[in-house]
N, C-alpha and C positions, 0 to 999 in steps of 0.2 A: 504494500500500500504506500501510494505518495501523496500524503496531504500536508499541506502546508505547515502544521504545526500540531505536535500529542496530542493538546486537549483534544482536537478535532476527529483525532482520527478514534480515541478512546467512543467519544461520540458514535460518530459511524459506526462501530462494531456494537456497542451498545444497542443502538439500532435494530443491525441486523440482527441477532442476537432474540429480540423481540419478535422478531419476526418469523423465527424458528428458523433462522439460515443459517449458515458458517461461514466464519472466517473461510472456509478453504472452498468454498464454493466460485463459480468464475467470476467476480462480480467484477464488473470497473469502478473502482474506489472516488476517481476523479467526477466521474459523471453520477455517482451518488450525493459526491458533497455536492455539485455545480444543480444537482435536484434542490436542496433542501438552502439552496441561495435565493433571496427574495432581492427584486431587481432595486429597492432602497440599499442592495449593501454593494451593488454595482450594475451599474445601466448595461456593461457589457457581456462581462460574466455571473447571469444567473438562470431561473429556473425556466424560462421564457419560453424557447427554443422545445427543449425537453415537455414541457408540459403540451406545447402542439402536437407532438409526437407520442405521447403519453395520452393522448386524446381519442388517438386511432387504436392505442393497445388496451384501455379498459373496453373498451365496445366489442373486440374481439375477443378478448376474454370473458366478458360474457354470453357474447354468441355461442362462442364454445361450449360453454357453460350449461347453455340453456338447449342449445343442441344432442348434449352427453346426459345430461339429465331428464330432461322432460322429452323425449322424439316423437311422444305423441302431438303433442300441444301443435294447434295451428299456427302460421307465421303471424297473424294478425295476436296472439300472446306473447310471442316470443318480445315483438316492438312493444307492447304494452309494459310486459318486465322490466324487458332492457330500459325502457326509459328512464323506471324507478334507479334501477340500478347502478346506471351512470349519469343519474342526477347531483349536484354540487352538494344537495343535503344529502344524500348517500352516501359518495367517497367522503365528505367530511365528517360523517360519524366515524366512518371506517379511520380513516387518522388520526381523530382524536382515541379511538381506540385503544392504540399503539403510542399515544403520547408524541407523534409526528410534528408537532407545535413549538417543543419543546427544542430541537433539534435543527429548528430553520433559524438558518441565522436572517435577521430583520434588524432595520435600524432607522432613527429619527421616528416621523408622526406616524410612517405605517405601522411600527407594532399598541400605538394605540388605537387603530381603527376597528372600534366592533364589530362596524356594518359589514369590514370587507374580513375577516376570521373565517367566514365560511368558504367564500371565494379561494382565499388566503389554501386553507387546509386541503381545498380540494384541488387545487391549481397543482397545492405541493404534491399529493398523492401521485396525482397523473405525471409529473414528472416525475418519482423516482419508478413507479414502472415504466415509463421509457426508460430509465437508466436501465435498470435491470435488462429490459429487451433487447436493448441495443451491446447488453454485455453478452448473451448467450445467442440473438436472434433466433428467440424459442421463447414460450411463456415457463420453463422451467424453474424459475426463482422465485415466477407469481404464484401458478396455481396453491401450491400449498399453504399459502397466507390469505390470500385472497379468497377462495371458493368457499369457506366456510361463511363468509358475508354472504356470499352471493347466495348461497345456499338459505342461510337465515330468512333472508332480504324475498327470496323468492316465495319463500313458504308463506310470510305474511300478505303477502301481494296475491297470491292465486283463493287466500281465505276471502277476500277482498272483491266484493261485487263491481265496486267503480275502480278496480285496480290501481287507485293511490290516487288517481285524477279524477275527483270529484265536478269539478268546472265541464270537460271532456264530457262526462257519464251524465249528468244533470242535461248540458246542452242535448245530448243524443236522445237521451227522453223524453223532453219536451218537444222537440222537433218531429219525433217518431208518432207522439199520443195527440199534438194538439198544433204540427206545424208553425210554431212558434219560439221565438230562443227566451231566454232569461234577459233581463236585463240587471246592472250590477252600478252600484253610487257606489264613492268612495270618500273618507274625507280624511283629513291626517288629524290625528288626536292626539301625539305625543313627540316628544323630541326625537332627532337626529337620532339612530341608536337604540331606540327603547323596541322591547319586543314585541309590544302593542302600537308600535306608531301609527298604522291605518286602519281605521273603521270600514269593512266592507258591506253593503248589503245587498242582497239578492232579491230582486221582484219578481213576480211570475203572475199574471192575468190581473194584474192591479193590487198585488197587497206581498206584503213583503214576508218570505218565506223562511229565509236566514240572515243572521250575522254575522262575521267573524275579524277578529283583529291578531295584523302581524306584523313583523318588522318589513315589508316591502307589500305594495298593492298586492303584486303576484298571492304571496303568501294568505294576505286576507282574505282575500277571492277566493282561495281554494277551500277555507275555513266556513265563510259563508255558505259556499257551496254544498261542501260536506254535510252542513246543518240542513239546506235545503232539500238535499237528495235522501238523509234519512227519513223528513219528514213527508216528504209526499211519494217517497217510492219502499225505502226500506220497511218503513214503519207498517204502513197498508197491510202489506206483504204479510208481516209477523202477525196484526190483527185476523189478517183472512184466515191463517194457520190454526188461529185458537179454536 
């Protein structure tokens, strides 16, 4: 290994180590640390590059994934999973998992940015499996860290009627039952930051069906949405059942 200086390279192997790898496995040491560089500790060399490239190795590892394991499932499941799966909230559970956070070096106002931590976690993910890919050109280093997420990740997603995207499964049902979409207000109710910053609501034939609040539009919308798809679809359902 050639990394700049001990502490760092103690790091790295700490790392991988977590990750249930080895030291003696092929890794490229350089293009691990140049993963877990965030572009505030140099505009030249950091995780940039890698994480573009990193972008096209979680998608196929989960295809893989999702190919090896489920080969029944139609492709219109497989894109439903996969989306969850290489979602920014996804890989960045899976990082913070592994304490990945920890280990990126970051400097100045980015490491106090909340908003951008998940961005941050997941940017970093996707580039050290590019590192890794690009040390073995095989998913060899991943799969055995990796597939137990996906594995987790997928089992909750197939229990999962609106498969994680409520906004999607609400729009699909209204259009299907009554030829009409949802309509969604939003309004900001909290600081920069806060987890609750936007108020979303959901309308449906004149009267408002859900709420929900999150740190980004996106997120509330999906929350609202959630609310509104149990109540006019899930719910029914379970009444008609009794």
């Amino acid at each position: 290994m050639k990394i700049g200086y001990p502490n760092r390279q103690r790091q790295l192997q700490k790392l991988v180590e977590r990750l249930g790898l080895s030291e003696q496995d092929a890794i490229q040491w350089h293009l691990l640390d140049l993963a877990l560089t965030h572009p505030s500790i140099s505009m030249e060399a950091n995780y940039e590059q890698l994480e573009f490239v990193g972008d096209a190795v979680v998608r196929l590892a989960a295809s893989e994934f999702l190919w090896e394991t489920y080969p029944q499932q139609p492709v219109g499941e497989f894109s439903a999973i996969r989306s969850v799966l290489v979602s920014d909230r996804f890989l960045a559970e899976i990082a913070e998992s592994y304490g990945m956070g920890r280990y990126l070096l970051i400097g100045g106002s980015a490491a106090q940015d909340r908003m951008g931590e998940q961005s941050r976690l997941a940017d970093c993910l996707e580039a050290i499996l590019a590192a890794f890919y690009l040390s073995t050109h095989n998913l060899q280093l991943i799969h055995p860290w990796l597939e137990p997420h996906f594995q987790k990740g997928a089992t909750q997603i197939l229990r999962d009627p609106a498969r994680q995207n409520y906004k999607a499964a609400l729009q699909e049902w209204t259009q299907s039952h009554y030829k009409v979409l949802p309509e969604y207000t939003v309004t900001e109710s909290g600081p920069m930051g806060d987890e609750e910053r936007y108020t979303a609501q959901v309308w449906f034939q004149g009267k408002s069906v859900g709420e929900g609040r999150g740190r980004s539009i996106k997120a509330a919308e999906q929350v609202a949405a959630q609310e509104a798809y149990t109540a006019l679809v899930i719910s029914p359902k379970n009444q008609n059942s009794d």
